[in-house]
C-alpha positions as CSV (number, residue, x, y, z in Angstrom):
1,X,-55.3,142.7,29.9
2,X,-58.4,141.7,32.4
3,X,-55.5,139.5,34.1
4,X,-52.8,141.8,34.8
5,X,-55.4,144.1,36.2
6,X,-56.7,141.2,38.4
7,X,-53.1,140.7,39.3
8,X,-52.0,144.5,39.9
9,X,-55.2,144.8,41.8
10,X,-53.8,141.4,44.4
11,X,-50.5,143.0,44.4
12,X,-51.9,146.7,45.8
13,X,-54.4,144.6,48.4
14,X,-52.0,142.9,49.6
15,X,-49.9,145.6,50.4
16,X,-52.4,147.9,51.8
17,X,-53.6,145.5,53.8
18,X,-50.0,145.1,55.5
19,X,-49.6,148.3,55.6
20,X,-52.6,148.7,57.0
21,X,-51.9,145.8,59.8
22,X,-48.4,147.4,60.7
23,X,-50.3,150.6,61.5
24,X,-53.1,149.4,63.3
25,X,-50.9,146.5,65.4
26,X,-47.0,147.8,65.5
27,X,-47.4,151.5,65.6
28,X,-51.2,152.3,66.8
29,X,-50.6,155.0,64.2
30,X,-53.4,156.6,61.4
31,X,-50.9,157.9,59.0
32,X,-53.8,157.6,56.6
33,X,-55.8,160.3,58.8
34,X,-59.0,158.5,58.9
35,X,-59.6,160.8,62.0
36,X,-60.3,163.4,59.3
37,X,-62.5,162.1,57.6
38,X,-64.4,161.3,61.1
39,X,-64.0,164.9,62.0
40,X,-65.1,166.1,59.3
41,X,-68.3,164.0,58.4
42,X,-69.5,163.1,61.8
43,X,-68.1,165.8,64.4
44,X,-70.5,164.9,67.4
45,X,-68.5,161.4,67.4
46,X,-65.2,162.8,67.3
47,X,-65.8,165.1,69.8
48,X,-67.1,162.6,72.0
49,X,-64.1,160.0,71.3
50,X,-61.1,162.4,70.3
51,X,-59.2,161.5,72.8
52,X,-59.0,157.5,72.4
53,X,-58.7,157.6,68.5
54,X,-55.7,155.9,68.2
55,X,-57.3,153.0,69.9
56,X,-60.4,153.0,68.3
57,X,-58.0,153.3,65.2
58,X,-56.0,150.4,65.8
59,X,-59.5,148.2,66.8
60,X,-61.3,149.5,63.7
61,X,-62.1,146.7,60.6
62,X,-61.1,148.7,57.3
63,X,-62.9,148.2,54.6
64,X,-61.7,149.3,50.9
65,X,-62.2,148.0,47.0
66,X,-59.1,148.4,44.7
67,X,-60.1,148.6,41.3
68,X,-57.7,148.4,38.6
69,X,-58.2,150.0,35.2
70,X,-55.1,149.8,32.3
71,X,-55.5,152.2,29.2
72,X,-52.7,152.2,27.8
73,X,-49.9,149.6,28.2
74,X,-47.1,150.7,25.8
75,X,-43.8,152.6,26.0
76,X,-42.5,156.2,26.1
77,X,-39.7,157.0,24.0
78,X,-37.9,160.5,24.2
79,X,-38.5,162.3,21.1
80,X,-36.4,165.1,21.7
């Protein structure tokens, strides 16, 4: 099972980070609201830079783990 998590794991890191690049380069956008965790957890920096967030945003290097776990891998029947 370790390789289908190592492979499920790939599959979501790859699409996060496209998802991640369309944002940041197509659209300038932070659909994932970063800017609240900012505003939130350091509000003298987001006071300060508010106002240019989406560039900041879009210039930002985004770091993240996935981490893939599988419990159970069977099937669901419908008793009823």
């Amino acid at each position: 099972m370790n390789h289908i998590e190592k492979n499920v794991e790939n599959i979501i890191q790859s699409d996060t980070n496209k998802i991640l690049n369309k944002l940041q380069s197509d659209y300038e956008a932070d659909a994932p609201e970063f800017r609240e965790y900012v505003r939130i957890n350091h509000p003298a920096f987001w006071k300060k830079h508010r106002k240019e967030w989406d560039t900041i945003f879009s210039n930002s290097t985004i770091d993240y783990h996935v981490d893939v776990t599988i419990e159970d891998f069977g099937a669901k029947t419908d008793s009823g």
